[in-house]
N, C-alpha and C positions, 0 to 999 in steps of 0.2 A: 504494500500500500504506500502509493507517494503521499509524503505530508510536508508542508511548510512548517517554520520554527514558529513563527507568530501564531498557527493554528494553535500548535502544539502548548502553545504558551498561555493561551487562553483557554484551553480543556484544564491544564494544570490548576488553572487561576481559579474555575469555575469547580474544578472537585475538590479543593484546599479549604475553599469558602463553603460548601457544601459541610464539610469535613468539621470544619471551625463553630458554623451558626448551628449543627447539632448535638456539639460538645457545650456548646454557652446554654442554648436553650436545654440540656439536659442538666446541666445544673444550676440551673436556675428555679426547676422543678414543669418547666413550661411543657414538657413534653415526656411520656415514660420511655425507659429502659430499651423497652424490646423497640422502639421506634428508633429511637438515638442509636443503636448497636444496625441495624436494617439500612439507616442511611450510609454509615460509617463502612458495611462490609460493602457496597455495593458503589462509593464514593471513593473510598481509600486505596482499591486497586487503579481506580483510573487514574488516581492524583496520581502515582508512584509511576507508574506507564508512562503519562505525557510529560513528566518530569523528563526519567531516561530520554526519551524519544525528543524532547526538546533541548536539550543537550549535543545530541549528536545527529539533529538535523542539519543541514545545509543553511546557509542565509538564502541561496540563490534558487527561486522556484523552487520544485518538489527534489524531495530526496527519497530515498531507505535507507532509514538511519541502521545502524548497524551496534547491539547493545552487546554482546557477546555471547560466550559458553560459559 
């Protein structure tokens, strides 16, 4: 899959923030447990993914970043 870094930078952005507003609102009591744990497992792998992936994309047009073994 070709991807740009700015893509990559904005998925990151948007499951970190995902990530962040259901650890606040988890304890702040605004929202229970098994909800706050359901965003987190299904937000935290993508944050860590477009991390890697925007790291070792190209600046220029699309790349395949390459994360390793």
């Amino acid at each position: 899959m070709r991807m740009k870094k700015t893509t990559m930078a904005w998925i990151f952005r948007a499951g970190a923030g995902i990530c962040v507003i259901a650890s606040v609102l988890y304890f702040l009591g605004m929202i229970p447990l098994p909800l706050c744990a359901a965003l987190l497992v299904i937000a935290f792998p993508v944050t860590v993914l477009s991390l890697f992936f925007c790291w070792m994309a190209g600046v220029s047009g699309g790349d395949i970043p390459f994360i390793g073994y």
